[in-house]
N, C-alpha and C positions, 0 to 999 in steps of 0.2 A: 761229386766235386761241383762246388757251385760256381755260377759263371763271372763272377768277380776276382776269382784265381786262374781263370787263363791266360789275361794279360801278362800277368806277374810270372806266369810258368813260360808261356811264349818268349817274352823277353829274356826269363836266367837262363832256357834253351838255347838261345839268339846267340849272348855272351859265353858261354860255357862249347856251343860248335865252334867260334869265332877263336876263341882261346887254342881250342886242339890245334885248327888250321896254323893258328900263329906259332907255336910252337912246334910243329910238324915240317911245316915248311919254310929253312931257313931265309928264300927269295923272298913269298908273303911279308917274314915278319920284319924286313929289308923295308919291304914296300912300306908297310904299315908305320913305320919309323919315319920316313917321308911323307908319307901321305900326313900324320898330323900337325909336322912342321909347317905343310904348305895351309891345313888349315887355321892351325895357328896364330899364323905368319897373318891372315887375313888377304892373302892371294887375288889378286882382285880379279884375275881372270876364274879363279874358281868361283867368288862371292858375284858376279856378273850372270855365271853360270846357273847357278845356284838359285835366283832371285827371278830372270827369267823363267827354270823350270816352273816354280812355284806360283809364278804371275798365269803361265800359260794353260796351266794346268787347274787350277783354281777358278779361272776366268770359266774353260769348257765346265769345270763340275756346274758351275752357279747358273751357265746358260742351259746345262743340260735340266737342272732341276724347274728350270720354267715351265718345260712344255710337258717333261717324263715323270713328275708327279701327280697332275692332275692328269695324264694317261692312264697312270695305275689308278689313281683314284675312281677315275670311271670304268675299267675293265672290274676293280676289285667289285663296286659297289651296283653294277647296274647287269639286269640280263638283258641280252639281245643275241640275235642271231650273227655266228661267227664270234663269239666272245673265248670259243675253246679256240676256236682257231686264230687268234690274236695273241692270246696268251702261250701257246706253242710256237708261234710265228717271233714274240719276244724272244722267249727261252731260249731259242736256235740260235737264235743270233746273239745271245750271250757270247756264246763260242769261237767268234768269226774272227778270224787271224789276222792282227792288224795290219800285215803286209798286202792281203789282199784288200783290205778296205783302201789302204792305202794306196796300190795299185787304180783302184775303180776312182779314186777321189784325185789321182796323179793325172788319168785321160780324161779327165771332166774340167780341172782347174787349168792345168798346162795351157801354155797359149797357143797351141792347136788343137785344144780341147772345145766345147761347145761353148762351157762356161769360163773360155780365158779373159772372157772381158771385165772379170768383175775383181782380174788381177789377185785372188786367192794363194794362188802356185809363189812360193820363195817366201810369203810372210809369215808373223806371228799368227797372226788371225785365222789364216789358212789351217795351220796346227790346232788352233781354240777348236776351231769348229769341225774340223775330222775327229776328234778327242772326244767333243759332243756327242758328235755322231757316234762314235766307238762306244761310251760308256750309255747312253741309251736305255739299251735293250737289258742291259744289270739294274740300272735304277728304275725300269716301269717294269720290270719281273719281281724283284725283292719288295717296293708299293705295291703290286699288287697283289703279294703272299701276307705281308703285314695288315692289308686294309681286313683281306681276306678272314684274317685269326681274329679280329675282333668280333666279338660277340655282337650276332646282329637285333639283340635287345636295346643296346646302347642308340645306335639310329631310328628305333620302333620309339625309343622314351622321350629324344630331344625331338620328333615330331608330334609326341601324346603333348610335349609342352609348347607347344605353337612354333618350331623351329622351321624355318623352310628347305628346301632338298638341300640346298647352298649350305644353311647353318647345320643340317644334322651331316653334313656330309665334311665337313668343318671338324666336328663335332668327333667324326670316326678317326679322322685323320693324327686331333690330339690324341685318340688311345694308343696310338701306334707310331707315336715321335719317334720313340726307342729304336723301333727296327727302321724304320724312313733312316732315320739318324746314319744308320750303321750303316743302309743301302748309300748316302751319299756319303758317305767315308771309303768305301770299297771303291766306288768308284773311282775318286780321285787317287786312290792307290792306283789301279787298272791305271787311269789316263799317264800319271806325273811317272811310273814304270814303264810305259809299252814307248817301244822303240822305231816302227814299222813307219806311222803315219808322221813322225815327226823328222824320219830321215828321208822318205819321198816326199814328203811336201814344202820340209823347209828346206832339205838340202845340206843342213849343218854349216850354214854360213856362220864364219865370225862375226860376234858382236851385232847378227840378228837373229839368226833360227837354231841357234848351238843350244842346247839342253842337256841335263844332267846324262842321259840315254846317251845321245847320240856322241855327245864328247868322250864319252866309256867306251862304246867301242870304235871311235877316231882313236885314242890313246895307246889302246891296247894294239893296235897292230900296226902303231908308228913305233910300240914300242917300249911307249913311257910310261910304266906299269907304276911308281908313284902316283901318280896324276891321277892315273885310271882309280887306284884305288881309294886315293881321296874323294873323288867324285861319288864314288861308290858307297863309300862309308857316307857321306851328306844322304846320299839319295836311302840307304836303308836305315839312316837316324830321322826322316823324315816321314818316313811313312811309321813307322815303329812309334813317333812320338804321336803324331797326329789319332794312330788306334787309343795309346794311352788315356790321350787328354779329352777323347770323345769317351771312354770307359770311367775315366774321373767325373766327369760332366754327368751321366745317365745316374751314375751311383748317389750323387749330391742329391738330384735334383727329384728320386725317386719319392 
């Protein structure tokens, strides 16, 4: 099976468990029935919702790529001592439950914290940047398995041809857009999904730290299971679109 039909399997998988659920469960398919009216409808507290996740969430991918690309780029491409143990030191922390990050990041920001001064705790920005923090250790792990698969001929030839470490290191990084690519698309799935750092740090204030996340499960145990699942359905047409249009993208551009 080649890898141009897993999107396309993923997806009629996606809709065909969605379909059972709906039909299975009379309450769901209730929900379901409200939930598209309210998208419909253009609901403006769901499109406020909606727009913030995507702002907040988008903002930590593009901040995380600053500094966790050219991380992996120098772990993939360079030896020194401690390079295994940095690369492990990543990995681990792939793993790290965003509650407890969010916890370490709640006693540090809070205004009894060390860092309350710089006023972090209740905003958006607060969330950007534990989100950064969160997706990390995913984006300089997968950089540095991508930098890694390329063939180290390719950085031997653009320095045969007068390149300097900058350009042939440049140079590995275009062989490996594809999987760079796909590492900062996981991520932002990771960030604009995880629930943890964006309800201890923002709190789920109206109309400034509410996110697709956190309004899901505010709804669901006020009750108001339309809501919940409209929010739900944006939030898993969002990431599902975003794998798509990055899988349409790599395939053109091959």
């Amino acid at each position: 099976m080649t890898e141009k039909f897993i999107p396309t399997l993923f997806f009629i998988s996606f809709l065909v468990a969605t379909t059972i659920i709906i039909v299975l469960v009379p309450e769901f398919r209730e929900g379901v029935a409200e939930a598209f009216l309210l998208i419909i409808s253009g609901n403006p507290e769901v499109t406020e919702i909606t727009l913030r996740s995507v702002y907040i969430s988008g903002t930590a991918t593009a901040l995380a790529v600053i500094w966790s690309v050219p991380i992996g780029l120098v772990i993939g491409l360079k030896d020194f001592a401690g390079k295994r143990f940095f690369k492990g030191l990543f990995n681990a922390l792939m793993g790290i439950p965003t509650v407890a990050l969010g916890l370490v990041l709640y006693l540090m920001w809070s205004s009894t914290g060390p860092l309350g001064f710089l006023s972090l705790f209740l905003s958006p920005l607060g969330i950007i940047l534990g989100q950064a923090i969160l997706i990390t250790p995913i984006m300089v792990s997968f950089t540095t398995s991508a930098i890694e698969a390329v063939e180290s001929d390719i950085k031997d030839l653009a320095k045969t041809l007068g390149a300097s470490e900058l350009e042939a290191a440049f140079a590995v990084l275009k062989e490996s857009t594809a999987a760079v690519s796909l590492s900062i698309v996981g991520s932002f799935n990771r960030a604009i999904a995880e629930l943890g750092i964006a309800l201890m740090i923002g709190q789920n204030i109206r109309g400034q730290t509410r996110v697709l996340t956190t309004a899901i499960a505010m709804e669901t145990t006020r009750g108001e299971i339309p809501l919940s699942i409209a929010l739900a359905i944006i939030l898993l047409v969002i990431v599902v679109s975003v794998n798509l249009i990055i899988n349409l993208l790599q395939r053109r551009f091959k």
